[in-house]
N, C-alpha and C positions, 0 to 999 in steps of 0.2 A: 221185442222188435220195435225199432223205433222208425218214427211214422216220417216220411219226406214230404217237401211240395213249399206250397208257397201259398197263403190263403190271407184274402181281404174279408175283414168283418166288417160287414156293418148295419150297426146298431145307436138308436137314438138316446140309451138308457146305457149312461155310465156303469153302471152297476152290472149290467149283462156285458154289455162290452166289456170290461176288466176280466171278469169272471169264464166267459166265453174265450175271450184270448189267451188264457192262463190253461184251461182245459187244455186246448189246442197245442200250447207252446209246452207243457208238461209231456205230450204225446209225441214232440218232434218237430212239431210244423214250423214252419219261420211266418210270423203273423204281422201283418199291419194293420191299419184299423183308421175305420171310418164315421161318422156318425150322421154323416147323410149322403145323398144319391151325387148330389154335385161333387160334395170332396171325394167320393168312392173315383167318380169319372176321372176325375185332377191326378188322383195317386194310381187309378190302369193305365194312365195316359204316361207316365213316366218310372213304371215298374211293372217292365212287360215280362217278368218272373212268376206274377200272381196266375196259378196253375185254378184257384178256385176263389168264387164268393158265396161270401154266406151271410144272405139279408135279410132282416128282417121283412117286412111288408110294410107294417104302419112307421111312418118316419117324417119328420116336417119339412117343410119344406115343397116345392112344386113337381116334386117327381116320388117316391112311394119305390118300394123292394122290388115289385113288377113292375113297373114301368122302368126302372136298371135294368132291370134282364132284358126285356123286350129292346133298351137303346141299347146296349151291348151287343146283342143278336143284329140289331139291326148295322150297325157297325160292321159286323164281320169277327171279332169279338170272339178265337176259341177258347175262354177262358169258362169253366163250367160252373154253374151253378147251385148254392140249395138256397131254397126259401124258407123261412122261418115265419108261423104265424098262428095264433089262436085261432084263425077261422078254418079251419082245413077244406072244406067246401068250396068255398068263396076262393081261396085263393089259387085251389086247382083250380080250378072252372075257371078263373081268367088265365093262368099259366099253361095249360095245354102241359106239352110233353118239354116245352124250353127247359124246364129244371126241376132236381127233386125236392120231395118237400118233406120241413122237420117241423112237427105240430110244439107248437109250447105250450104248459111248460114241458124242457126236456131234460133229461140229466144225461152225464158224461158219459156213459154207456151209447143212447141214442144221437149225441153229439157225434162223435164219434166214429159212429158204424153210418150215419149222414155222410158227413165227411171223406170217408174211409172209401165207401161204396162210387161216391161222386168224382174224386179224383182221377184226372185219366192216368191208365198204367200204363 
């Protein structure tokens, strides 16, 4: 079965971005891709098809994976969430219930069933 929706990644590290988009787009999704919080904002603001994001946490720049979500939510924003981040702790604890979370590293199975789970049906 092949997978629908419309998903924004974003990722500070070419390498997972590629990588991460290809999993995705092998599965069905139709992907765009970002590499930090401001361009993620620039491409929701004008592809309001994006059904989900999947951000990392650590990212440069003045805004960070959480702090997307949270301007998102604040927005109005029902586009759904996963977080992605080595800290699992840390980055629950400031995300509350806003969105779920995918620990790295992960592979296409947990990628995936993240994604999968998060997507509104």
């Amino acid at each position: 079965m092949t997978a629908t929706g419309h998903v924004l990644v974003v990722e500070d590290d070419p390498h997972v971005l590629d990588i991460t988009s290809y999993m995705l787009e092998l599965e069905g999704y139709q992907v765009l891709t970002a590499m930090n919080a401001n361009e993620a904002l620039t491409l929701l603001g004008t592809h309001r098809e994006v059904d989900l994001v999947l951000t990392d946490v650590n990212m440069p720049g003045d805004m960070d994976g959480i702090d997307l979500v949270r301007e998102l939510h604040r927005q109005g924003n029902r586009v759904r969430y996963v977080v992605v981040s080595g800290d699992a702790l840390h980055a629950t604890e400031r995300l509350g219930q806003l969105a779920a979370f995918l620990a790295k590293p992960y592979d296409r199975r947990s990628l995936l069933k993240a994604v999968g789970d998060a997507m509104p049906h």
